[in-house]
C-alpha positions in Angstrom: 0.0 0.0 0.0 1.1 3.3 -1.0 1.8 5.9 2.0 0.9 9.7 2.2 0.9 12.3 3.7 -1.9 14.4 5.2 -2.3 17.4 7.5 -4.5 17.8 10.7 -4.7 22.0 11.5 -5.4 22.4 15.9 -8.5 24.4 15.9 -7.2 26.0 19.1 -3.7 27.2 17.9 -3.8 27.2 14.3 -1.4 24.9 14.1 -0.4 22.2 11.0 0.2 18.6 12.0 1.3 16.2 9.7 0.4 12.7 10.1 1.4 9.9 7.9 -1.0 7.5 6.4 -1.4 4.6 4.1 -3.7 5.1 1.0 -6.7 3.3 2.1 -7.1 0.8 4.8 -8.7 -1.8 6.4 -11.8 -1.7 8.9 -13.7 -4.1 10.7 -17.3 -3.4 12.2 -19.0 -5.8 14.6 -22.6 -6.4 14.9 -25.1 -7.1 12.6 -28.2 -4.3 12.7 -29.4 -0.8 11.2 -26.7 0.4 13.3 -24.2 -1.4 11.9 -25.0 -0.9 8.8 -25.4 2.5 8.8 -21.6 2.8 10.0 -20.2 0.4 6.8 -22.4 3.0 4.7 -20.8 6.0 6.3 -17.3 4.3 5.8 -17.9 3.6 2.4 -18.0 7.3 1.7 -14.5 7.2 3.3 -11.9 8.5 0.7 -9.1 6.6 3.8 -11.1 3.3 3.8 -10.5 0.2 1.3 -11.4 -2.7 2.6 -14.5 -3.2 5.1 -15.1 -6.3 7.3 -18.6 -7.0 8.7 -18.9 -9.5 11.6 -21.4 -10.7 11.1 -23.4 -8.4 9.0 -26.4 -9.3 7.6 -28.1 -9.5 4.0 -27.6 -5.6 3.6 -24.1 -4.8 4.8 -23.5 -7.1 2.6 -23.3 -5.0 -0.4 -20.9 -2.9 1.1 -18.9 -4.7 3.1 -17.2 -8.3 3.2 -19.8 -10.6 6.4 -17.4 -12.5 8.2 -18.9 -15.5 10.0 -18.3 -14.8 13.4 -20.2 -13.9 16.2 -19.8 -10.4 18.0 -19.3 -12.2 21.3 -16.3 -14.3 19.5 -13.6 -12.0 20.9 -10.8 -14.0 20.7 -11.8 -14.9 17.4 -12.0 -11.6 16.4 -9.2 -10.7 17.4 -7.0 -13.0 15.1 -9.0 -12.3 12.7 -8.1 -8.5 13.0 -4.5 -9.9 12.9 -4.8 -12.3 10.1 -6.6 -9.6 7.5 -4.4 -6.3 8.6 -7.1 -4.6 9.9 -6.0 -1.1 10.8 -9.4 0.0 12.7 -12.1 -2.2 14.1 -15.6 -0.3 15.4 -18.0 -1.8 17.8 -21.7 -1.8 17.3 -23.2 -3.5 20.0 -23.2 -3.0 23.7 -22.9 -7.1 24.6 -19.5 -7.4 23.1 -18.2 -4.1 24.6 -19.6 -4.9 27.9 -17.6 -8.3 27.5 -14.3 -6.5 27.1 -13.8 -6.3 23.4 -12.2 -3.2 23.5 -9.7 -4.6 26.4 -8.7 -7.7 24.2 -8.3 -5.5 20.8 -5.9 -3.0 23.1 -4.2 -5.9 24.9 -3.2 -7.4 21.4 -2.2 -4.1 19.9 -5.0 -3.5 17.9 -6.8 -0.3 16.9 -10.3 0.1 18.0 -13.2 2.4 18.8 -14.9 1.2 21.8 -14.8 2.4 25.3 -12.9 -0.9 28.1 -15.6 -3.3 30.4 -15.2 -1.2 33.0 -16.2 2.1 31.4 -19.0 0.3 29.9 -21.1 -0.2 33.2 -22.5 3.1 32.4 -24.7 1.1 30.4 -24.3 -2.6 31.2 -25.3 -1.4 35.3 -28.0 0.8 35.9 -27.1 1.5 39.1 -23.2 1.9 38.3 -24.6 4.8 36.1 -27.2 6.4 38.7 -24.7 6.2 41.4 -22.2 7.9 39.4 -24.5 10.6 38.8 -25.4 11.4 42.3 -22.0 11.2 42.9 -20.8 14.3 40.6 -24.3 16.0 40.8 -25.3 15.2 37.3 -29.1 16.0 36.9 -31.0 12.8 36.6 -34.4 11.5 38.4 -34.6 10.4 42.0 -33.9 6.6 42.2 -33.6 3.4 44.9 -31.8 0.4 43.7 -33.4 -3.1 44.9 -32.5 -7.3 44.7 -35.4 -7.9 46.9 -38.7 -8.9 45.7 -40.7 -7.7 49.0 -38.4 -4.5 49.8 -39.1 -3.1 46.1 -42.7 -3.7 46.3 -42.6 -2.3 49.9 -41.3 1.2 48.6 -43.4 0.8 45.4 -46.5 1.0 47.5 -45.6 4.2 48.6 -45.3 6.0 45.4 -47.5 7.6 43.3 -47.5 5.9 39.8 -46.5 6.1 37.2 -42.9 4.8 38.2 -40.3 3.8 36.1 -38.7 0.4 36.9 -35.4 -0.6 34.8 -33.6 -3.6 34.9 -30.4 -3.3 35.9 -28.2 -5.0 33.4 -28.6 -4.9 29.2 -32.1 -6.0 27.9 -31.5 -5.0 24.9 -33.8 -1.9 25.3 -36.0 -4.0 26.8 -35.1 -4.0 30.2 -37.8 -0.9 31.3 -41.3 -0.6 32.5 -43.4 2.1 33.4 -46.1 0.8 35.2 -49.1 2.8 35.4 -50.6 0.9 38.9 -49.6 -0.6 41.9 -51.0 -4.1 40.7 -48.9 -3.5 37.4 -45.4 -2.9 39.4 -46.2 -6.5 41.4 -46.0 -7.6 37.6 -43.2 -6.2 36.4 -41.1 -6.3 39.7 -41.6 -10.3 39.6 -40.5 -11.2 36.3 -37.3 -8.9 36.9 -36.6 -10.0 40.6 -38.3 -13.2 41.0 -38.9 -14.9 37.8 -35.2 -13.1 36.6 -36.8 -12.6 33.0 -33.6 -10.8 32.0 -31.5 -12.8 34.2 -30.3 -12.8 37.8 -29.8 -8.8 38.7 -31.0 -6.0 40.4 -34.0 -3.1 39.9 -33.4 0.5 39.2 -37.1 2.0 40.6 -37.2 5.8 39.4 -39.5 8.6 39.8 -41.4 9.4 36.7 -40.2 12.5 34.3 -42.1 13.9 31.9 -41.1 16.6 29.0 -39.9 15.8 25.1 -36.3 13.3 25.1 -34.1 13.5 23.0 -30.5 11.6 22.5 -27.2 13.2 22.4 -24.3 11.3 21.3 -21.1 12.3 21.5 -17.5 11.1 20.2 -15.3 10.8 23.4 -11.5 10.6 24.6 -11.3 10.4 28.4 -12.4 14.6 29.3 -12.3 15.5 25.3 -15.8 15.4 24.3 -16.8 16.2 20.4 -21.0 16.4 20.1 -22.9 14.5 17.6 -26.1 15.8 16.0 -29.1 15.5 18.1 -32.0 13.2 17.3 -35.1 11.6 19.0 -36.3 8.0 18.7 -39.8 6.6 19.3 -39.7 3.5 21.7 -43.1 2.8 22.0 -44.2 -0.2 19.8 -47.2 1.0 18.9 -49.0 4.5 17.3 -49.5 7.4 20.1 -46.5 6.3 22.2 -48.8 3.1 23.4 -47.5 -0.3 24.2 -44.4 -1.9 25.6 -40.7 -0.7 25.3 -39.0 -1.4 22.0 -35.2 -1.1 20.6 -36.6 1.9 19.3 -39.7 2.1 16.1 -38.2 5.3 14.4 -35.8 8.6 14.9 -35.8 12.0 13.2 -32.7 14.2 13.7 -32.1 17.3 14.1 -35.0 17.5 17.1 -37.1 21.7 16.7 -38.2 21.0 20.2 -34.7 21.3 21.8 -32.6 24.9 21.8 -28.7 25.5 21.1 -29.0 26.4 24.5 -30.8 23.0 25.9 -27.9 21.6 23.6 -25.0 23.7 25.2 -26.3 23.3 28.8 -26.2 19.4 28.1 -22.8 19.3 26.7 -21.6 20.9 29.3 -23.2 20.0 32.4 -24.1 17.0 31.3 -22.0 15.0 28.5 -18.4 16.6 29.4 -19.4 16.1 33.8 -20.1 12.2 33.4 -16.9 12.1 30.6 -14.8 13.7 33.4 -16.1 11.7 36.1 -15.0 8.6 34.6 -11.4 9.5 34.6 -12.3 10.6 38.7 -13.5 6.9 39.0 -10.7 5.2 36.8 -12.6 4.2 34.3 -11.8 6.6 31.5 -14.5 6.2 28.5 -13.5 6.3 24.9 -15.7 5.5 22.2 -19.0 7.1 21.8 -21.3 7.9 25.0 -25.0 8.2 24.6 -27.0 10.7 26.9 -30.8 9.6 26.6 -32.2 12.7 28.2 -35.0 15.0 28.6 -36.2 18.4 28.9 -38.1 18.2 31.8 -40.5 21.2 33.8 -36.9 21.4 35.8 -34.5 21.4 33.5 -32.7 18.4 31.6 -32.2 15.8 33.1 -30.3 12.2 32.4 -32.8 8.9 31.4 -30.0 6.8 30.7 -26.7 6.1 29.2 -25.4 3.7 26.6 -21.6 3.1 25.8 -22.4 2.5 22.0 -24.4 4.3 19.0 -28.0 4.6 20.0 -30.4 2.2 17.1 -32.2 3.9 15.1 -30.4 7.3 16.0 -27.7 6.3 14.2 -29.1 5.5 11.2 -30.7 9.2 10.7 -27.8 11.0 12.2 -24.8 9.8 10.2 -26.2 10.4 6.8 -25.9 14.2 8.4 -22.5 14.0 8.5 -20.2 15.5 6.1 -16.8 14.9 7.5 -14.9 11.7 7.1 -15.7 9.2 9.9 -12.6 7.2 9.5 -10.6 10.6 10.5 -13.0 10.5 13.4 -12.7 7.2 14.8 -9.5 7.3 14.4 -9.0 10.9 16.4 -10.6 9.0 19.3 -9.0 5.8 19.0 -5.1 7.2 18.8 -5.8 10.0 21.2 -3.0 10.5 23.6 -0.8 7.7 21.8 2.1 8.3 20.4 2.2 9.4 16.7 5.6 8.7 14.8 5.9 11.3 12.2 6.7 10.8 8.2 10.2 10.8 6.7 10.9 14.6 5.3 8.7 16.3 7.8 9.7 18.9 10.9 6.7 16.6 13.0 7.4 15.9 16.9 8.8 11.6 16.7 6.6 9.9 18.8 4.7 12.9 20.0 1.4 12.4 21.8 -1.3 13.9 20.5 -4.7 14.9 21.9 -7.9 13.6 19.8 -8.5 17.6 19.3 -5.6 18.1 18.3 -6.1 14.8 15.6 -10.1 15.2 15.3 -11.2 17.2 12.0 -13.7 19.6 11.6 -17.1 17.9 12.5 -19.4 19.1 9.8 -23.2 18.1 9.4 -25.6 18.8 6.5 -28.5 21.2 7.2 -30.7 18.3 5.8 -32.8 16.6 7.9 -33.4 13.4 8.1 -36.8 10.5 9.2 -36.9 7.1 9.5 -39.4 4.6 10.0 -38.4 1.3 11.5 -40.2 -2.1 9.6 -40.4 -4.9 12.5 -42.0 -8.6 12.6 -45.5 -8.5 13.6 -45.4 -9.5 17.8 -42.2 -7.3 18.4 -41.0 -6.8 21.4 -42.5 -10.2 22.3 -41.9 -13.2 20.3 -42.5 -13.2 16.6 -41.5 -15.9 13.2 -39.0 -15.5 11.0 -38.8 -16.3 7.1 -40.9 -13.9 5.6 -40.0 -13.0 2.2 -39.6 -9.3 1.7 -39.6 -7.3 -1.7 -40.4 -3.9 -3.4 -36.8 -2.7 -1.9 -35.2 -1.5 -5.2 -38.4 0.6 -5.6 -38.6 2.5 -2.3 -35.0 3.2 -3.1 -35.9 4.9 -6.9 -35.7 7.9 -4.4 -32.4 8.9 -4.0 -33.0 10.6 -1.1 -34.2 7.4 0.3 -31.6 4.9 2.8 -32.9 1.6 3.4 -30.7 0.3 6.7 -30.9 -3.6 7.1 -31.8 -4.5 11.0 -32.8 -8.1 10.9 -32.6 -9.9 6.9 -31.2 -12.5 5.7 -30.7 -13.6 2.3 -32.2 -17.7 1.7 -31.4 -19.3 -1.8 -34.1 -21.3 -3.1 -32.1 -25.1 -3.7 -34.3 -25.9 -7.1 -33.6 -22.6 -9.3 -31.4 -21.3 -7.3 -32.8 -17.7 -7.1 -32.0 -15.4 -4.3 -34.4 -13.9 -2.1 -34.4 -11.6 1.3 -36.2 -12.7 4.4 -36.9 -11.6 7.8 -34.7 -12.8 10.4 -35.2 -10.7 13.6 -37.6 -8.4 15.8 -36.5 -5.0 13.7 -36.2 -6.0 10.2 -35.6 -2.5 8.1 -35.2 1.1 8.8 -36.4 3.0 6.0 -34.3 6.6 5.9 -34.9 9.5 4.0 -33.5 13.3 4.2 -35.1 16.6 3.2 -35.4 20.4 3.1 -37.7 19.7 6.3 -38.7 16.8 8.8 -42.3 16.8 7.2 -40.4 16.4 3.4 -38.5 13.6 5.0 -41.1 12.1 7.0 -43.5 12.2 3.4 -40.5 11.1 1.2 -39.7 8.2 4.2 -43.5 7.1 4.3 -43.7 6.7 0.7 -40.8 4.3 0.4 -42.2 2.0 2.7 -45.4 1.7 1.3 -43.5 0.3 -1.6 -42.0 -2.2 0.6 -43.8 -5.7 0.7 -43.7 -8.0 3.3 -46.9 -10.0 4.9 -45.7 -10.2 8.7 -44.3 -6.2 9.2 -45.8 -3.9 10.8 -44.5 -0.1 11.4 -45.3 3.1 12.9 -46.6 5.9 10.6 -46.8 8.6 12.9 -42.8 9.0 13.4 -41.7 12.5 14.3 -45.6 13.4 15.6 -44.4 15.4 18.2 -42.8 18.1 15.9 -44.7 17.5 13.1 
């Protein structure tokens, strides 16, 4: 591979860098959803990327990326395999494999990657890690009590006034919270978490109930260097009118009318960069990108929760915003305070250590704006079948303002003529993208595309965005 040389300019002093660089290189992504894929789509439009590995993909990623067989919870594996196919750069999806220490083994082995250790990733894998840490360093979030017994949890329950929120303490896979609306509905939900350990042997998170319009801020971070993503807000209701039970999320719009630059500047600040910089107080410096589910409350913004990963769908309407190259990004983050050796024929620092500013390019993000409807298998969240043949895809996408993410497909060959089709093989099957002038061109130009889309066992919401809209 050819090498070359390119600058980065330090937006505080003005100052040139150069870096050196191979031509184009080799990345690996794990995880196999919208997310996912809507990561290999934003490296494609890398003019630094080659070569990108999927493991394990799926039926979309698959036209952009080579699926590797391998499991994301396969760390060791996936770490040879790094090894064995040069990968320069591997990005995590998921929170499972990042909660298992992916990012530890990658590091441990040498490797590049973008993904914050096990430890730092209790701010999503533990509930109460996360709300402890917050009333710790007097970061806004909702009054909470953290309970393993059954008959002490519905022993304070009964003294609330409902609704109450009751989360799960460990990953559910967005699953893992309940707002009951009645005593006898608590009783419910506290005995599948706590008795019945329907998400596994763990603890209960009971919270007081906030209301006001939420919205998700994710943010690219480096230990206390914290670089804001656009803003976006997801629908995690299954059904129309925010009614039913929790979901992975049905849909996202981004950017989000509701919220201010200052409601967005008051949460970077007191918010994003105060939990980044109290993880380096606790030892458990983050790096990767941190999530801040939060809302604008009567009182002020306050902190729902906080993933270790991209949020799904947010990520799949908030990258096709971005105009900068996210390899220069993930790698800002990832080489951030290592040392840099600098070209042949250049005055650069040997081995100087660089901070991710000083490595990060500008961050620059479309003034589109962008809706997506999420296509899932009829009975989602709950149990559903698989193996339901989709088409009308290459339609919807005759728009070419139209993105169709792959969640949960998979492609089946049919063994007498041998002709290829796409099935359903999870909960979320599709998330159908499209970006406008305006949300309501988006949202119209979004709804249209999945009308063309054919499949007898999805079901989505149409009302997407019907808080703003």
């Amino acid at each position: 591979m050819r090498v070359f040389h390119f600058e980065s300019t330090n937006k505080s002093d003005g100052k040139t860098i150069m870096l050196d660089s191979f031509l184009t290189k080799n990345v690996l992504v794990v995880g196999s959803g919208g997310r996912e894929h809507a990561i290999v789509d934003a490296l494609s439009r890398s003019r630094r990327v080659g070569k990108i590995f999927c493991a394990p993909g799926n039926a979309g990623i698959a036209a952009q990326a080579e699926c590797v067989p391998l499991k994301e919870t396969q760390i060791p594996e996936l770490v040879d395999f790094a090894k064995e196919h040069g990968v320069d750069l591997t990005v995590v999806g998921p929170e499972v494999p990042l909660s298992a220490g992916i990012a530890d083994a990658f590091e441990k082995a040498g490797l590049r990657i973008f993904g914050p250790s096990a430890a730092a990733a209790r701010i999503e894998s533990s509930k109460d890690f996360a709300k402890r840490l917050m009333e710790k360093y007097d970061i806004p979030t909702a009054a909470f009590k953290t309970f393993d017994n059954y008959d002490d949890a519905i022993e304070y329950v009964s003294r609330h006034t409902f609704p109450i929120v009751l989360k799960y303490d460990g990953l559910a896979a967005g699953k893992g919270v309940v707002i009951p609306e009645t005593f006898s509905d608590a009783k419910v939900a506290l005995k599948d978490m706590l008795l019945d350990d329907k998400f596994g042997k763990g603890k209960v998170v009971v919270e007081e109930y906030l209301t006001g319009p939420e919205f998700s801020f994710m943010c690219f971070v480096n230990g206390k260097e914290v670089f804001p993503l656009a803003i976006a807000q997801d629908h995690k209701r299954a059904f129309e009118g925010d009614k039913g039970p929790n979901t992975g999320g049905m849909g996202a719009y981004s950017p989000v009318p509701v919220i201010t630059a200052e409601d967005e500047e008051y949460a970077l600040e007191n918010i994003m960069k105060k939990t980044a910089a109290a993880m380096v107080a606790e030892g458990c410096s983050f790096k990767g990108l941190l999530y801040g589910g939060l809302m604008k409350t009567p009182s002020g913004i306050k902190v729902i929760e906080f993933n270790c990963r991209f949020g799904d769908p947010e990520t799949e309407v908030v990258l096709p915003r971005l105009e900068s190259d996210i390899y220069d990004i993930f790698s800002a983050i990832a080489d951030g305070g290592m040392s840099v050796n600098a070209p042949e024929g250049t005055d650069s620092v040997e081995g100087a250590r660089l901070s991710s500013a000083e490595l990060m390019p500008e961050i620059k993000w479309s003034s589109e704006q962008t809706l997506g409807f999420v296509m899932a298998s009829k009975g989602y969240p709950g149990s559903y079948e698989k193996g339901f043949a989709i088409s009308g895809l290459d339609e919807a996408l005759a728009d070419p303002s139209v993105r169709i993410y792959q969640m949960g497909t998979r492609e089946v060959t049919d063994p007498e003529s041998g002709a290829k089709s796409l099935v359903t093989s999870g909960g979320r099957v599709l998330m159908v993208v499209a970006s406008g002038e305006t949300l309501r061109q988006a949202r119209d130009k979004a709804l249209a595309a999945v009308r063309k889309i054919h499949c007898d066992n999805l079901f989505y919401r149409s009302d997407i965005g019907h808080l703003v809209l």
